[in-house]
TORFIDO-72032 format. One record per residue (C-alpha): x, y, z; residue in one letter. Coordinates in steps of 0.05 Angstrom, whole numbers, padded with zeros to 5 digits, always signed. Layout:
% residues N
XYZa;...
//
This chain:
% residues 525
-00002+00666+00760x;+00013+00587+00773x;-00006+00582+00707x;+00042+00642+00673x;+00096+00615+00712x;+00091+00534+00677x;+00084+00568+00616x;+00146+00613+00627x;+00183+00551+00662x;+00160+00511+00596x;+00190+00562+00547x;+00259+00561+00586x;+00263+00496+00579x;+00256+00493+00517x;+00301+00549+00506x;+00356+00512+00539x;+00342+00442+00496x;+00321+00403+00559x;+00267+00379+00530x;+00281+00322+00478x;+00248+00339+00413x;+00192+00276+00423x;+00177+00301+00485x;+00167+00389+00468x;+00093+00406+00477x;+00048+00408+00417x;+00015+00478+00392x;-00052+00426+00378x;-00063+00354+00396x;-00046+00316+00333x;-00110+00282+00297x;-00118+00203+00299x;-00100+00168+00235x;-00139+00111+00199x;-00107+00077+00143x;-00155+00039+00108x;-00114-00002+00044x;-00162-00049+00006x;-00128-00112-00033x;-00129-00113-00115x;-00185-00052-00118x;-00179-00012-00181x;-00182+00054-00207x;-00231+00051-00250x;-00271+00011-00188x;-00285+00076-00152x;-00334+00115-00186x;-00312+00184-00162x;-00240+00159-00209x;-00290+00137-00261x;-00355+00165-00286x;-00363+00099-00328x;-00373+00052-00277x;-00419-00005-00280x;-00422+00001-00215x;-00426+00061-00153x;-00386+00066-00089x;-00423+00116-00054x;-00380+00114+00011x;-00320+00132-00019x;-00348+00173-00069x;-00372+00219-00001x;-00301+00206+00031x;-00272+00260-00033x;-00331+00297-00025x;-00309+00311+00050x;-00238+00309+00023x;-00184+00306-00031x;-00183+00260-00088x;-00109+00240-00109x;-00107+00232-00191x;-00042+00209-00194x;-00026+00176-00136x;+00018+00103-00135x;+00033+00040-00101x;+00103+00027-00096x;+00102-00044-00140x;+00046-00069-00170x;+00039-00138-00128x;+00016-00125-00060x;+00072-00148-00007x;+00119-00095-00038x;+00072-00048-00029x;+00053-00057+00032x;+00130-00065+00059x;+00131+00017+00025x;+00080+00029+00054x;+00099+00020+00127x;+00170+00034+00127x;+00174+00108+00062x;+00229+00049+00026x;+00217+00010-00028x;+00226-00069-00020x;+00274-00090-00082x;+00322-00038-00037x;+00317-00103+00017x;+00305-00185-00004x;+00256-00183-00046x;+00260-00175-00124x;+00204-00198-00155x;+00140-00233-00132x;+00111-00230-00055x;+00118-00275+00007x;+00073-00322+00029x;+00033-00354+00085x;+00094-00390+00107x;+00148-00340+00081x;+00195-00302+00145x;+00186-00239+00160x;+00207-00185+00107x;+00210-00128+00147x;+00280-00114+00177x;+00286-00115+00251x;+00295-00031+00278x;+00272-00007+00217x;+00233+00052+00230x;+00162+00044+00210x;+00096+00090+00215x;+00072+00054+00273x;+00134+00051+00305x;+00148+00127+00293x;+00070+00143+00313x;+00072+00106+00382x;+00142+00141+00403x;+00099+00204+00394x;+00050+00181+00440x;+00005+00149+00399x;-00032+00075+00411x;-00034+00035+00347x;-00066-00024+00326x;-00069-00066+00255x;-00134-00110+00238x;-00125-00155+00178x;-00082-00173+00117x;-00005-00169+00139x;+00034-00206+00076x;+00101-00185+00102x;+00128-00257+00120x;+00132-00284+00193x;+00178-00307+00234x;+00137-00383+00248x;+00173-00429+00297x;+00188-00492+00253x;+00188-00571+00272x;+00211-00587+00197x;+00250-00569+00132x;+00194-00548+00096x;+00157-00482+00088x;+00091-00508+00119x;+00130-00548+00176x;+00101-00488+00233x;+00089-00495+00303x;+00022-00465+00312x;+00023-00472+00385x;+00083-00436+00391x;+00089-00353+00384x;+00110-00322+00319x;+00167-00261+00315x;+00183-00223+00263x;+00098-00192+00260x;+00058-00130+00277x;+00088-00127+00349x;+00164-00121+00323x;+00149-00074+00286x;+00114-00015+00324x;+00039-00047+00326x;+00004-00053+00397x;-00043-00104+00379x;-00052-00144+00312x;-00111-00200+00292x;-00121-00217+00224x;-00083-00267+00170x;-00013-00283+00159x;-00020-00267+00082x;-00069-00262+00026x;-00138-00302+00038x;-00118-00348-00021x;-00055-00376+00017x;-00055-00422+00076x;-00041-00429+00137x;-00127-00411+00133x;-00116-00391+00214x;-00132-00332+00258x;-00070-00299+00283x;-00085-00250+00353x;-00011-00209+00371x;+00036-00264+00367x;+00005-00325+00354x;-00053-00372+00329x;-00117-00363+00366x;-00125-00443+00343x;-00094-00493+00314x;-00110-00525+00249x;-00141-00597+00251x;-00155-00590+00179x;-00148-00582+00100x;-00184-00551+00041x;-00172-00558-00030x;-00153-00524-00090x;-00212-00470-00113x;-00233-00460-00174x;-00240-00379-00193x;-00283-00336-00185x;-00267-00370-00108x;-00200-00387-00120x;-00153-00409-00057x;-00101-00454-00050x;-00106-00518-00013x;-00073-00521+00068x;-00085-00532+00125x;-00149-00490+00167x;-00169-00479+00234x;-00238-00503+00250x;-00262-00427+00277x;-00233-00401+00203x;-00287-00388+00151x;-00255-00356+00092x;-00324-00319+00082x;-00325-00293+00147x;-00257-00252+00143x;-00281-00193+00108x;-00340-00177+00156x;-00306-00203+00228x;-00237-00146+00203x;-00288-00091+00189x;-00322-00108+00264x;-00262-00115+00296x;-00238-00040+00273x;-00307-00021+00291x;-00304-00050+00358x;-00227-00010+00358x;-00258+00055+00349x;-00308+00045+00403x;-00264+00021+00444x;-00211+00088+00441x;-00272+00129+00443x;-00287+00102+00513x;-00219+00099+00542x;-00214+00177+00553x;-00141+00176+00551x;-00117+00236+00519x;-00081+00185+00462x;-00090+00189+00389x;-00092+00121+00353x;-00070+00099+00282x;-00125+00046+00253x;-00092+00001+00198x;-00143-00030+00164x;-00114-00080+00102x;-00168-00115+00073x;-00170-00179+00044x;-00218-00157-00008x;-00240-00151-00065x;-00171-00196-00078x;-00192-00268-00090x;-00233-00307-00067x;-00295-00270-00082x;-00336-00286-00023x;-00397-00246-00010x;-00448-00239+00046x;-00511-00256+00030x;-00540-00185+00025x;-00481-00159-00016x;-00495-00222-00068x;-00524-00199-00133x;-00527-00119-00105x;-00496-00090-00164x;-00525-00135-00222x;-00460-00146-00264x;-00404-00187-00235x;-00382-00222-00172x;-00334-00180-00168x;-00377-00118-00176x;-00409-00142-00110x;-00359-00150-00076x;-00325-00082-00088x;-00395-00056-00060x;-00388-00099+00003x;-00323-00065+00008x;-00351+00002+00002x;-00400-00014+00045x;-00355-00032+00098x;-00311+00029+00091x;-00379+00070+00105x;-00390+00029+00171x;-00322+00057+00187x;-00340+00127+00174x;-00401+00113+00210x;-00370+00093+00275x;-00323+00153+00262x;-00394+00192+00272x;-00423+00163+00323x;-00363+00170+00368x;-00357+00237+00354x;-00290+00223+00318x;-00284+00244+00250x;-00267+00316+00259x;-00203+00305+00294x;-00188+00240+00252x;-00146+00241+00184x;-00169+00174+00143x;-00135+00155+00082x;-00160+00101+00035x;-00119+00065-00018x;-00110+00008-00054x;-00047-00039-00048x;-00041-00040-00121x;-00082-00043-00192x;-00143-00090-00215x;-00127-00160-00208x;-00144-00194-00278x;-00162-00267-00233x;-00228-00226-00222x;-00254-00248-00289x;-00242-00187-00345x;-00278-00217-00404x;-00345-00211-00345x;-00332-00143-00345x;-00322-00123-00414x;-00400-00150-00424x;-00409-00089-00373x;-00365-00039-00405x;-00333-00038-00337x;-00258-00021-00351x;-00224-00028-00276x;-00166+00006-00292x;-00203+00075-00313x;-00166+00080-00395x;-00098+00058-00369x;-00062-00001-00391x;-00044-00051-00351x;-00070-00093-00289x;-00033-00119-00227x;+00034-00141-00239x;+00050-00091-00293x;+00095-00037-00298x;+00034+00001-00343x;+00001+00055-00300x;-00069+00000-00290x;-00015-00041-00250x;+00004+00010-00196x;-00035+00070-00202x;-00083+00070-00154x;-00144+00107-00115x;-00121+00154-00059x;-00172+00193-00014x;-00155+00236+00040x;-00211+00270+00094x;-00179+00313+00150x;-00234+00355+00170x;-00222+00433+00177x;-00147+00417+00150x;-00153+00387+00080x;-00199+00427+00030x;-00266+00391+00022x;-00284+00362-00047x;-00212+00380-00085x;-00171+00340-00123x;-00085+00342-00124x;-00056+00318-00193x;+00014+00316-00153x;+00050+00248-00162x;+00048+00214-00097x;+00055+00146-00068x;+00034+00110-00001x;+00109+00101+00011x;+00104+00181+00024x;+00060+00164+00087x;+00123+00157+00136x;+00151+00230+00113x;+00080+00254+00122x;+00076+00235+00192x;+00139+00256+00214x;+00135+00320+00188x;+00062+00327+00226x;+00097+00313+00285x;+00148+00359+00275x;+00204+00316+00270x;+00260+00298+00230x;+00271+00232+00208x;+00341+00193+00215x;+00378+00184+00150x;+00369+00095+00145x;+00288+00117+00152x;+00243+00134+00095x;+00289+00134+00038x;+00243+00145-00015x;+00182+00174+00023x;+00160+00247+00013x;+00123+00289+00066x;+00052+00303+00030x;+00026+00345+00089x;+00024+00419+00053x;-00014+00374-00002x;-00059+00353+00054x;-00072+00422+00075x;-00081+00447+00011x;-00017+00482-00005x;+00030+00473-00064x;+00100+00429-00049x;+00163+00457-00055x;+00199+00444-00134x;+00247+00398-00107x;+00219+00352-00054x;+00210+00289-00098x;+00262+00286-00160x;+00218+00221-00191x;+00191+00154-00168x;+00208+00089-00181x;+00153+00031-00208x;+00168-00043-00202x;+00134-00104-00233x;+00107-00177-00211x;+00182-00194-00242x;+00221-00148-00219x;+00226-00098-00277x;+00236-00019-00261x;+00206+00035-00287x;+00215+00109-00267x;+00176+00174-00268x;+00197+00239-00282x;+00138+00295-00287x;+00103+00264-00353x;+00158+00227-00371x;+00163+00159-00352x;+00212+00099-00382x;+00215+00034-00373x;+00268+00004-00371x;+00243-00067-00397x;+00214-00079-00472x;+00140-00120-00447x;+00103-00102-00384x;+00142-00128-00323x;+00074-00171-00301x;+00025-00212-00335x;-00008-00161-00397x;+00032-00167-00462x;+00087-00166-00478x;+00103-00216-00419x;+00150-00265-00397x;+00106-00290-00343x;+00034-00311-00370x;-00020-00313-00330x;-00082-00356-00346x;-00126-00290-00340x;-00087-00242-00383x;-00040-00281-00428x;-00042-00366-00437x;+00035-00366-00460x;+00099-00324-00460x;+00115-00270-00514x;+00168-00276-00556x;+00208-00199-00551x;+00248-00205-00608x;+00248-00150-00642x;+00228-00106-00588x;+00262-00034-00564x;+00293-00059-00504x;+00260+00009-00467x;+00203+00045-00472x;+00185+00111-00460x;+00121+00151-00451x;+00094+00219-00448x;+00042+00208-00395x;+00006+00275-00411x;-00013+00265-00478x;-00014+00193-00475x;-00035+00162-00421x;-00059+00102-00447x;+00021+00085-00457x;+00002+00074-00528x;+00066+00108-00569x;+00136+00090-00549x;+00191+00150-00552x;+00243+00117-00534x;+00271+00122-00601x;+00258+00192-00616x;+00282+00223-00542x;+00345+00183-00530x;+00359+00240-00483x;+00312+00236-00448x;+00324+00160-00440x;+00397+00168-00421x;+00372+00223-00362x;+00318+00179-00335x;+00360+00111-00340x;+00422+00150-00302x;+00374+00185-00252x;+00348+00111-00236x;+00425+00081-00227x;+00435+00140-00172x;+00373+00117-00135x;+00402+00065-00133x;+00471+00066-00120x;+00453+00125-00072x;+00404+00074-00028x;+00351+00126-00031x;+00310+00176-00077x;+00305+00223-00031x;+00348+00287-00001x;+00399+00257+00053x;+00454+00216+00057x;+00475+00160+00018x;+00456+00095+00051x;+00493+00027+00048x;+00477-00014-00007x;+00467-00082+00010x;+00500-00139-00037x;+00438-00172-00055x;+00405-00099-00079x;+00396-00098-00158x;+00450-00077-00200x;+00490-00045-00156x;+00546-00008-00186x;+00583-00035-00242x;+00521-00091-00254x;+00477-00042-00269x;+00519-00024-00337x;+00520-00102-00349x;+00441-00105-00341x;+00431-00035-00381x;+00493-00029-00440x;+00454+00025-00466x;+00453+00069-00406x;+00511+00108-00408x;
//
C-alpha cells in the first residue's frame, strides 16, 4: 500500500509539472556510455570496413559483430581538433574561431565557455563523467611571457575538461607530436618540465619542446588505456546507482609511431600496421574490463575515428602491401574527398542495438549530443547542438524520420566546404581542401609543391552512389543541382545551424556571412 501510494503521489506530481523535466523518474536506468575516438585511424584500417586488409583488427571486428557497423558515417572536418570540438558540443567549429587548421599544445581553449556539451548535458542527468587522453581543444595556460610557449606550469589551467562538463581529466594538452610533452591531471601539470627534445624524423615524428622528466612519449598509449581500465573498475566498485560516460581519445595510431615491444613487428608489413593492432588490442582490453565487471550489457560503446588516414604514416610502405587505408575512397586527412573524413563508426548496446547489422544512413559524431539528449528524454535549448542529429531509432534499429537531417557539411585542413545531400555531394572548391591533389597546401607525404588550378571548374560535384571513388565531376552537367546544394549551404550558414530550430546569431568572424558569401561564390545564385 506504502508503495501504491509513492507511486500514485509520483504520478500527481508529475501531472501537476512539479517535477522539473531533469529530475521526472526514468521508465529504465539509462546505460553507461564509452566513447572510444582513436587519432588518424582509417577506413580501410579496420578490417570489418575492408576485406583487403593487410592487416586484421579482431577486437573491433567482434565490436560490429555484437553491434552495428556505420558505412557512411563522418567526422565533422577532416583534421582532428575540429572534429573533436563537433564532437563534444552537435556544432561544427568554422561556426566558432577556427577556419582552417587545429590548435596546438599552447593554443587557448576553443571551446566556448556555457556551451552545452555531451558531458555537461550527461552529468546534469545524473551521470559521473570522466575523459582520459588526447584533448586538442586549446587551453587556457597561465602565461609569464608574450609568446605561445611562455606557460606557467605550476600554475592551474582553465578553459579544459573541467569547464566544460568533465569530472576528472589526465592525459595531453594536444596531439603527441606537439609540446608541452607533460602530463596534465584536472587542471594542471602533474610536473613540470626541466627539459627538451628535438625535432623527429618520421615514422617517429614530434616536434621539439620542452618535457617533463615522468613523460615518455612511448608510454602514452598504454598508461591512457590503464587509466580507463582502472576507471571502469573503479565505477564498478563504487555501487552508486550512477552511470558514467568513458571518453577515451587516443593518441594513436597518429604520429609518432611508437610501439610496445610485443606489438613491434605483430602484423609483418608496416609500422604503422603495428601500431593500428596495438590499438585494437587496447580497445579489446576495454571490452574486456567491460566483461569482467559485469558491464557490457548495460553499457552503449561507440568507437570512431577523429578523421581519415594520415598520409605522415608512410603510403608508398603500404602500397608494397596493397594496403589502401582509406578502403577505394579518395583522399586522406585534410581533404574534402570522402578518405579525408569518412570514417569507421561501431556501435554495441546490448539487447537495444541489433547484433551484427550495418546502417548505410549518413551520420556524423557531431550527431552524438542529439543522441543523448533524446535518450534522456529531453529537449535541447536552441544555441545547443546546431547541426547534431539524434541517431537513437538508428541505434535501436528503426528507420529515421525523412526529414531529420536536410545534409551535412564537410570541411578541409584549409578551410574549404563541401556539402552532402543523399548521393549528391559538391564541393565547393576546384582541388581537395587538404594535402591530395589538386592542393594549395603540399604536404611532404602527399604532394612536394602546390598545384597550379588554372583551368579548373571552380566546383565539383559527385554522385556518391555510382561513384564513389569521386572520380567524374558533374558539376557541369547538373548546374541545378549545384545552384540547390551551394544555396542549401549559404542557409546553414546564415541560419547558424543545419538543423530544425531557430536561427542562431551569427558571429562576425563566421565565414561568409551574408552578402560575403556571394563575393566568395559569384556563381551561386
Amino acid at each position: 500500500m506504502i508503495a501504491l501510494h509513492r507511486f500514485a503521489l509520483a504520478a500527481a506530481l508529475l501531472a501537476t509539472g512539479a517535477f522539473a523535466a531533469d529530475q521526472r523518474p526514468s521508465p529504465a536506468s539509462p546505460p553507461n556510455i564509452v566513447y572510444i575516438l582513436a587519432d588518424d585511424l582509417g577506413i580501410g584500417d579496420v578490417s570489418c570496413y575492408n576485406p583487403k586488409s593487410a592487416w586484421q583488427t579482431p577486437h573491433l571486428d567482434r565490436l560490429a559483430r555484437e553491434g552495428m557497423r556505420f558505412t557512411d558515417a563522418h567526422s565533422a572536418s577532416s583534421l582532428c581538433t575540429p572534429s573533436r570540438y563537433a564532437g563534444l558540443t552537435g556544432r561544427y567549429a568554422w561556426r566558432g574561431s577556427l577556419k582552417s587548421g587545429v590548435t596546438r599544445g599552447y593554443s587557448p581553449a576553443l571551446v566556448e565557455p556555457g556551451r552545452l556539451t555531451v558531458p555537461a548535458l550527461l552529468r546534469q542527468h545524473g551521470y559521473t563523467t570522466a575523459i582520459f587522453g588526447k584533448w586538442h581543444l586549446g587551453l587556457d595556460w597561465t602565461r609569464k611571457g608574450p609568446q605561445p610557449e611562455d606557460v606557467d606550469f605550476a600554475q592551474p589551467f582553465g578553459g579544459g575538461p573541467l569547464a566544460h562538463g568533465f569530472e576528472r581529466f589526465f592525459g595531453i594538452s594536444a596531439s603527441l607530436d606537439m609540446p608541452p610533452y607533460v602530463w596534465l591531471a584536472n587542471d594542471h601539470a602533474t610536473t613540470l618540465p626541466t627539459g627538451t627534445i628535438g625535432d623527429s624524423p618520421t615514422p617517429k615524428l614530434w616536434r621539439a619542446g620542452v618535457i617533463s622528466p615522468d613523460f615518455k612519449l612511448e608510454d602514452v598509449q598504454p598508461r591512457l588505456t590503464g587509466k580507463a581500465i582502472a576507471y571502469l573498475a573503479e565505477r564498478a566498485a563504487a555501487r552508486d546507482g550512477k552511470p558514467f560516460f568513458l571518453y577515451l581519445p587516443l593518441a594513436a595510431p597518429h604520429t609518432p609511431i611508437l610501439l610496445t615491444r610485443e606489438f613491434e613487428g605483430k602484423t609483418r608489413t608496416t609500422p604503422y600496421g603495428d601500431f593500428v593492432a596495438q590499438v585494437d588490442a587496447d580497445i579489446g582490453r576495454i571490452l574486456a574490463a567491460l566483461d569482467a565487471h559485469d558491464r557490457a550489457k548495460n553499457t552503449l560503446v561507440i568507437v570512431s575515428s577523429d578523421n581519415g588516414f594520415a598520409p605522415a604514416a608512410n603510403v608508398p610502405d603500404h602500397k608494397l602491401f596493397k594496403h589502401d587505408p582509406s578502403a577505394g575512397y579518395r583522399g586522406v586527412k585534410s581533404d574534402l574527398f570522402e578518405g579525408g573524413h569518412r570514417v569507421p563508426f561501431i556501435a554495441r548496446w546490448p539487447g537495444v542495438t541489433p547484433a551484427g547489422t550495418t546502417c548505410g544512413e549518413t551520420v556524423g559524431q557531431f550527431d552524438l549530443l542529439a543522441t543523448f539528449a533524446e535518450l534522456l528524454g529531453t529537449k535541447l535549448p536552441d544555441n545547443a547542438g546546431e547541426d547534431s542529429v539524434s541517431l537513437l531509432p538508428l541505434l535501436r534499429g528503426k528507420t529515421p524520420s525523412p526529414s531529420s537531417r536536410e545534409a551535412l557539411v564537410h570541411h578541409s585542413a584549409d578551410g574549404e566546404f563541401a556539402i552532402r545531400q543523399g548521393k549528391w555531394k559538391l564541393l565547393l572548391a576546384p582541388g581537395s581542401g587538404g594535402w591530395s591533389p589538386p592542393t594549395r597546401t603540399p604536404s611532404p607525404w602527399t604532394q612536394p609543391r602546390a598545384d597550379n588550378f588554372d583551368g579548373l571548374p571552380p566546383f565539383q560535384l559527385y554522385d556518391l552512389a555510382a561513384d564513389p571513388a569521386e572520380k567524374n565531376n558533374l558539376a557541369a552537367a547538373r548546374p541545378e543541382i549545384v545552384q540547390r546544394l551551394g544555396r542549401l549551404m549559404r542557409a546553414f550558414i546564415e541560419r547558424g545551424r543545419s538543423t530544425a530550430g531557430a536561427p542562431q546569431p551569427v558571429p562576425a568572424e563566421t565565414p561568409w556571412p551574408q552578402t560575403a558569401w556571394r563575393e566568395k561564390f559569384p556563381d551561386i545564385q
